[in-house]
PyMOL commands that place a pseudoatom at each C-alpha (Angstrom):
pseudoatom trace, name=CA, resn=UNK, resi=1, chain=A, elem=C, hetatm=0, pos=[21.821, -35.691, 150.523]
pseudoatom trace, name=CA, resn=UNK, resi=2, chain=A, elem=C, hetatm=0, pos=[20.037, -35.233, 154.441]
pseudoatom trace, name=CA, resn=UNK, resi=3, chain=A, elem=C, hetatm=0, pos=[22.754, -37.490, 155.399]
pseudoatom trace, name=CA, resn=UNK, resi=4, chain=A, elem=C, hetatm=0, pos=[26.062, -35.424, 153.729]
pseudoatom trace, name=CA, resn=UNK, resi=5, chain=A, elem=C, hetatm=0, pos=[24.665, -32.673, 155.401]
pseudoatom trace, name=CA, resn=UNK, resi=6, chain=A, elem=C, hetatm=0, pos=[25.482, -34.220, 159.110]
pseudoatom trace, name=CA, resn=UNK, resi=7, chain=A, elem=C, hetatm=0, pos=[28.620, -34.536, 158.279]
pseudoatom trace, name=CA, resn=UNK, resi=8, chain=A, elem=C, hetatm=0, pos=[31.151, -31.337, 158.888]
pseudoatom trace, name=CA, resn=UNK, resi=9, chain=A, elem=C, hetatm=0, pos=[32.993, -29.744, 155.400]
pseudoatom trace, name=CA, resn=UNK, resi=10, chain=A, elem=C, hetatm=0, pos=[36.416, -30.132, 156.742]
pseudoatom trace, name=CA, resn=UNK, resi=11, chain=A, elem=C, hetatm=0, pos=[35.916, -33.990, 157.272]
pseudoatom trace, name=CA, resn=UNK, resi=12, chain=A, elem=C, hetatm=0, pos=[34.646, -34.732, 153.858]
pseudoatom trace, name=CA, resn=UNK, resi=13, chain=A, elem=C, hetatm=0, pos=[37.432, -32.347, 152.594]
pseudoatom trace, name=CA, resn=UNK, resi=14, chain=A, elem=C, hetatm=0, pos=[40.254, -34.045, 154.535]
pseudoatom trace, name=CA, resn=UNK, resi=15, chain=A, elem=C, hetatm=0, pos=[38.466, -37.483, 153.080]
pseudoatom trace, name=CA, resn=UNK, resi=16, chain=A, elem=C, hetatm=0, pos=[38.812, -36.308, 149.489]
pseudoatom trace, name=CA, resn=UNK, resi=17, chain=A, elem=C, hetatm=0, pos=[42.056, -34.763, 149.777]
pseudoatom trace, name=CA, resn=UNK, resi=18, chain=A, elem=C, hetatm=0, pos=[43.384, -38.056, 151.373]
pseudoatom trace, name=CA, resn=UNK, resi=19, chain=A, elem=C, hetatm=0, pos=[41.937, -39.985, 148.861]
pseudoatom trace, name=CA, resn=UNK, resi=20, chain=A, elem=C, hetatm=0, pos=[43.602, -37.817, 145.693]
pseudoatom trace, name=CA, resn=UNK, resi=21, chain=A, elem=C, hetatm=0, pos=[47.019, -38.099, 147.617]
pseudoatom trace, name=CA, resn=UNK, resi=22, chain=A, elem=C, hetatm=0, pos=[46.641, -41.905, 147.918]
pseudoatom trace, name=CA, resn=UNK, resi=23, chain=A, elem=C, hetatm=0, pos=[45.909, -42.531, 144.178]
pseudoatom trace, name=CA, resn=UNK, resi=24, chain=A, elem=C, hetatm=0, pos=[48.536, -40.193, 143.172]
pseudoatom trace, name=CA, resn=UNK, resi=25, chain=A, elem=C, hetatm=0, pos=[50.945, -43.235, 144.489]
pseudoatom trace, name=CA, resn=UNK, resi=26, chain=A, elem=C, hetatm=0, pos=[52.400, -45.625, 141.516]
pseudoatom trace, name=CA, resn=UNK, resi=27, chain=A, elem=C, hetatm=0, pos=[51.615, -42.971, 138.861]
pseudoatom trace, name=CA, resn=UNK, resi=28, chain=A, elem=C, hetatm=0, pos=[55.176, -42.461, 136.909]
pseudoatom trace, name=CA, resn=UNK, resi=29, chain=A, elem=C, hetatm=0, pos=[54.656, -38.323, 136.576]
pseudoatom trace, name=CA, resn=UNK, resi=30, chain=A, elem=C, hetatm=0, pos=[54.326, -38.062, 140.437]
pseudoatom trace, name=CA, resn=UNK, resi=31, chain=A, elem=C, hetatm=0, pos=[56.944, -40.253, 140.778]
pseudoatom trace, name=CA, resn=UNK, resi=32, chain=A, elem=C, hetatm=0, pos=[59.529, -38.799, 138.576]
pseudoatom trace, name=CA, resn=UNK, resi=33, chain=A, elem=C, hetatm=0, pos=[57.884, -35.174, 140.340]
pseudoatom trace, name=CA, resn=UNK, resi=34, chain=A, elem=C, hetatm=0, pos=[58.884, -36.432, 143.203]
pseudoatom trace, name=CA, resn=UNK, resi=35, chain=A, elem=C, hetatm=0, pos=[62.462, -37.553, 141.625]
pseudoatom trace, name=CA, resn=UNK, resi=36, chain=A, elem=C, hetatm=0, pos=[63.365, -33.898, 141.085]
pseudoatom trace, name=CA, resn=UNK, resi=37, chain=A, elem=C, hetatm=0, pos=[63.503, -33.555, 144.884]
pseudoatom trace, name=CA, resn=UNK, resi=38, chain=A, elem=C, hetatm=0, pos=[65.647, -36.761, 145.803]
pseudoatom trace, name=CA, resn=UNK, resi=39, chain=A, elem=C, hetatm=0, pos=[69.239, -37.423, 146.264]
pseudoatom trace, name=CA, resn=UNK, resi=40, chain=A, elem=C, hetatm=0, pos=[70.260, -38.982, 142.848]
pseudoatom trace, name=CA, resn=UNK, resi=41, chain=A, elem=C, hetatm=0, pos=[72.540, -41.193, 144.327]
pseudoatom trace, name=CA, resn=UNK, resi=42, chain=A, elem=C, hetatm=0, pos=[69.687, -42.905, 146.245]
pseudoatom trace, name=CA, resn=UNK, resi=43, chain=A, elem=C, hetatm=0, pos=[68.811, -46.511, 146.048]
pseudoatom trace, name=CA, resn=UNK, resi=44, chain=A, elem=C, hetatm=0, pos=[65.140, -45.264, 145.367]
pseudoatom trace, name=CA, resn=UNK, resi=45, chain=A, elem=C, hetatm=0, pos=[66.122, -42.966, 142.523]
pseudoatom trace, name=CA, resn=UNK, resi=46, chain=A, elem=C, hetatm=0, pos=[67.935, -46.065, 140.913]
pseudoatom trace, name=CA, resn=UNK, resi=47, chain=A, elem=C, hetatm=0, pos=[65.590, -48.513, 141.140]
pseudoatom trace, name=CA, resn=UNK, resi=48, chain=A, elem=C, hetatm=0, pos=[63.272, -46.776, 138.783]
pseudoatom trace, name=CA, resn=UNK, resi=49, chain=A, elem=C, hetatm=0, pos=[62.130, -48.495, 135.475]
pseudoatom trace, name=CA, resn=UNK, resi=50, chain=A, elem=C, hetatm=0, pos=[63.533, -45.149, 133.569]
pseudoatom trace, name=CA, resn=UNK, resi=51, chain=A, elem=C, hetatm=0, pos=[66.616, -45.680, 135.514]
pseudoatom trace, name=CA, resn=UNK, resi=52, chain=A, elem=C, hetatm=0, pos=[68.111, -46.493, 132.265]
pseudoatom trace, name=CA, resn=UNK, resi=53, chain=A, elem=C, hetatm=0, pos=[67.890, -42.799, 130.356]
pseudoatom trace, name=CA, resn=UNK, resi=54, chain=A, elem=C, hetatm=0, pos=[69.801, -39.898, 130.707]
pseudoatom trace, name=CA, resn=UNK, resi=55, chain=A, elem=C, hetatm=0, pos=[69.132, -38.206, 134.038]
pseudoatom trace, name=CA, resn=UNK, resi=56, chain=A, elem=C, hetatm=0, pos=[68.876, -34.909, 132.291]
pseudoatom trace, name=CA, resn=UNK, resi=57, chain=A, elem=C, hetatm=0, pos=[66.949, -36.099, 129.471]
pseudoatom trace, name=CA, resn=UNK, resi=58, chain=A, elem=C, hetatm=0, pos=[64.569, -37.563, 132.375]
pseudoatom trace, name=CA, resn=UNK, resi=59, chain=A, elem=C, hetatm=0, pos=[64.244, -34.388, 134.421]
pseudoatom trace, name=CA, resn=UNK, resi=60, chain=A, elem=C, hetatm=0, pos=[63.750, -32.463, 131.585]
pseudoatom trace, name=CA, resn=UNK, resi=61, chain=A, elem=C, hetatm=0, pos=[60.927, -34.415, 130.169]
pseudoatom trace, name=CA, resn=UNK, resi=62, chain=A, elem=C, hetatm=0, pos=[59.579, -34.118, 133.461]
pseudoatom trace, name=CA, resn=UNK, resi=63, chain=A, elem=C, hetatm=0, pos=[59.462, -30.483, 133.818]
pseudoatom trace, name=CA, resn=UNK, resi=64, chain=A, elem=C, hetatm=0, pos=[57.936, -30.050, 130.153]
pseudoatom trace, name=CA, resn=UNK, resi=65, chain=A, elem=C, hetatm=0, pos=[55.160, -32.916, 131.146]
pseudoatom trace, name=CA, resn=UNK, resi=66, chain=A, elem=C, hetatm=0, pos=[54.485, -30.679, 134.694]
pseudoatom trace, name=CA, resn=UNK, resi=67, chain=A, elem=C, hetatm=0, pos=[54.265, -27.490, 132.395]
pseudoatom trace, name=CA, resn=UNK, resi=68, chain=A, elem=C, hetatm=0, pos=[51.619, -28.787, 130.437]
pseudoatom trace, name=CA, resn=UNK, resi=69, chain=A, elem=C, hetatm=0, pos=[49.712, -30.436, 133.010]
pseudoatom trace, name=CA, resn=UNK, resi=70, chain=A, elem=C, hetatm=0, pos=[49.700, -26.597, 134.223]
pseudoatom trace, name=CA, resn=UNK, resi=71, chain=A, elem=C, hetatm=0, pos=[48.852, -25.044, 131.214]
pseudoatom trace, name=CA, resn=UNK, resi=72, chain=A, elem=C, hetatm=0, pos=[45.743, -27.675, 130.606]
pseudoatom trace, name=CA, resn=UNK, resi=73, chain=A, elem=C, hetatm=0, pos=[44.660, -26.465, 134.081]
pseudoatom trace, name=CA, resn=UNK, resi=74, chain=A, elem=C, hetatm=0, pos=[44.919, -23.460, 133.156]
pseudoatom trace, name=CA, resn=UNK, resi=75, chain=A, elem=C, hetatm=0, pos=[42.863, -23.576, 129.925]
pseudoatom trace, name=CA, resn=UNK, resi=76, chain=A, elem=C, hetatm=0, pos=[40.254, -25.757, 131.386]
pseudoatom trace, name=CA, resn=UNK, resi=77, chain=A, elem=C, hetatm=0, pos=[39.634, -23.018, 133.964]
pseudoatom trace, name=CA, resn=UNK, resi=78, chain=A, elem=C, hetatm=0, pos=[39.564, -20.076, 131.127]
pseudoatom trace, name=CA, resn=UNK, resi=79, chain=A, elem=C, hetatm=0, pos=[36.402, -18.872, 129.513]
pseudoatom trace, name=CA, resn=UNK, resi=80, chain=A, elem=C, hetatm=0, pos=[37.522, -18.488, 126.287]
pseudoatom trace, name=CA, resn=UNK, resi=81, chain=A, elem=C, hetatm=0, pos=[39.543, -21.764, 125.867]
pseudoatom trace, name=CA, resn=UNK, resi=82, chain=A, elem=C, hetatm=0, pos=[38.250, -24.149, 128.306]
pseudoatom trace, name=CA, resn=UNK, resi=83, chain=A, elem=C, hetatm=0, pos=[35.653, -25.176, 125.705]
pseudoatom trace, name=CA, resn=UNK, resi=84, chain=A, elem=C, hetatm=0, pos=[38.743, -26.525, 123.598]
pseudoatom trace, name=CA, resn=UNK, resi=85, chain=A, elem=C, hetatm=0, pos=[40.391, -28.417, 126.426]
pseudoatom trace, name=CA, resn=UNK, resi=86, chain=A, elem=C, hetatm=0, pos=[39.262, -31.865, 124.992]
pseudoatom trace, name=CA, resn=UNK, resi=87, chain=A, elem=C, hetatm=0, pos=[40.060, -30.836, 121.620]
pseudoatom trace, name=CA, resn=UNK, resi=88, chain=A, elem=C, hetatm=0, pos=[43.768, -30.455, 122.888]
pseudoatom trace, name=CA, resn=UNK, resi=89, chain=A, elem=C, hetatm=0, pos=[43.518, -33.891, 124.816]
pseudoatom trace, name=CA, resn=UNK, resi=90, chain=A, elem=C, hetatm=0, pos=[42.298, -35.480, 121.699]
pseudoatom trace, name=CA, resn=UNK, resi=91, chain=A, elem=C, hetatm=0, pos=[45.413, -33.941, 119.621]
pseudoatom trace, name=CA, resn=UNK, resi=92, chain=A, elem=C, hetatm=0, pos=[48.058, -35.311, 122.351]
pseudoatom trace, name=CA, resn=UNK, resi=93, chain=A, elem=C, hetatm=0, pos=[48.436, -39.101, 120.553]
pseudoatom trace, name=CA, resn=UNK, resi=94, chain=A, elem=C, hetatm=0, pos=[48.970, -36.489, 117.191]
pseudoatom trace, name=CA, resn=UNK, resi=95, chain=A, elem=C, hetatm=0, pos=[51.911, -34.449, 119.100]
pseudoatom trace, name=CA, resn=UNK, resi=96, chain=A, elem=C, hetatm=0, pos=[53.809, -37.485, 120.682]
pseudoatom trace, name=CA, resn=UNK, resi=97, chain=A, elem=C, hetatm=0, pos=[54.287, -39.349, 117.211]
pseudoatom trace, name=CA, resn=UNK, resi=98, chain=A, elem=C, hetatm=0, pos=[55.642, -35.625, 115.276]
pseudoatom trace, name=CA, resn=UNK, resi=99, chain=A, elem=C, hetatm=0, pos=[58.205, -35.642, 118.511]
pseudoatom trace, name=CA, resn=UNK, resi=100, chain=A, elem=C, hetatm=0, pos=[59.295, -38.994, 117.496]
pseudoatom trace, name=CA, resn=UNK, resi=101, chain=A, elem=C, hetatm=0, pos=[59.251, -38.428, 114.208]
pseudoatom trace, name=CA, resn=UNK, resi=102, chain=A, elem=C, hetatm=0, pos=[61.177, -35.329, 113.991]
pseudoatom trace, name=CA, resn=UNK, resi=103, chain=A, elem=C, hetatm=0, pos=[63.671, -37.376, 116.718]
pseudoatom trace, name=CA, resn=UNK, resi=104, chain=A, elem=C, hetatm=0, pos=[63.171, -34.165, 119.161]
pseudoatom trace, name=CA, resn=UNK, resi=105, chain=A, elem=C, hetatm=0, pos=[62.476, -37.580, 121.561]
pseudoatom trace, name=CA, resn=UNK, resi=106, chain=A, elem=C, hetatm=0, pos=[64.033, -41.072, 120.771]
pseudoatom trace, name=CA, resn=UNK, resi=107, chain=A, elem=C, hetatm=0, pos=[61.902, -43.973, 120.422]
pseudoatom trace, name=CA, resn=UNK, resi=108, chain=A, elem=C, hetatm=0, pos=[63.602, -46.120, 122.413]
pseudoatom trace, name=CA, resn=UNK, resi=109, chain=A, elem=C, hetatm=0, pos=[63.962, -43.592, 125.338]
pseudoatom trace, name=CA, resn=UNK, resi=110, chain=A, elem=C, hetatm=0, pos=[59.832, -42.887, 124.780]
pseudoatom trace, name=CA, resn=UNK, resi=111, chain=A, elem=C, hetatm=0, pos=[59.258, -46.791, 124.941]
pseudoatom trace, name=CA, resn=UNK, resi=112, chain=A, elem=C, hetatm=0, pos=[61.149, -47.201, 128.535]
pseudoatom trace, name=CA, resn=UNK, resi=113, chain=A, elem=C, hetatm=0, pos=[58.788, -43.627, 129.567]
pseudoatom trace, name=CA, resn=UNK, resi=114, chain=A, elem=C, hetatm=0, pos=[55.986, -45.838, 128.452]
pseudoatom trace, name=CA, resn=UNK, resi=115, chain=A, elem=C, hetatm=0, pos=[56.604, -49.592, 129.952]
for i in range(1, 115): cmd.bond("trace and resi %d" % i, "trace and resi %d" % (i + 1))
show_as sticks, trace
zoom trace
């Protein structure tokens, strides 16, 4: 701990923020987050492995998925529901099989999502 404290707040800041940004790379949400904000004709935004679904279907999935991430923030944070928070993770498997289920999502378009 003697030796964190030589070191100035901003630097370890700007290390931990650089290392979040760096590990966001290769993960398919940030990647299709990113998506929203390219060209669609691009050769990047075609070489994607969910290349092969709907574009809408894709950027739609993509805003609910964002939405949720949001709202799980915002749970975690609260004081009255942030003791629940890994309740609701633990229910997520539960809520992605009723989706397929009740064909609100196709399996075959949720098995490209998830290769």
């Amino acid at each position: 701990r003697t030796l964190l404290s030589y070191i100035p707040l901003p630097v370890l800041s700007g290390v931990f923020l650089y290392l979040g940004f760096t590990s966001l790379q290769g993960l398919e949400l940030w990647d299709r987050t990113l998506g929203l904000f390219r060209d669609a004709s691009s050769a990047i935004a075609k070489s994607k492995r969910w290349s092969g679904l709907d574009a809408k279907f894709t950027t739609g999935l993509t805003v609910v998925q964002i939405a949720c991430v949001l709202l799980m923030m915002k749970v975690t944070k609260s004081s009255r529901f942030g003791v629940i928070s890994p309740l609701i993770i633990a229910l997520l498997p539960l809520v992605r099989r009723v989706l397929i289920q009740s064909r609100l999502i196709p399996k075959p378009a949720m098995d490209v999502l998830d290769s």
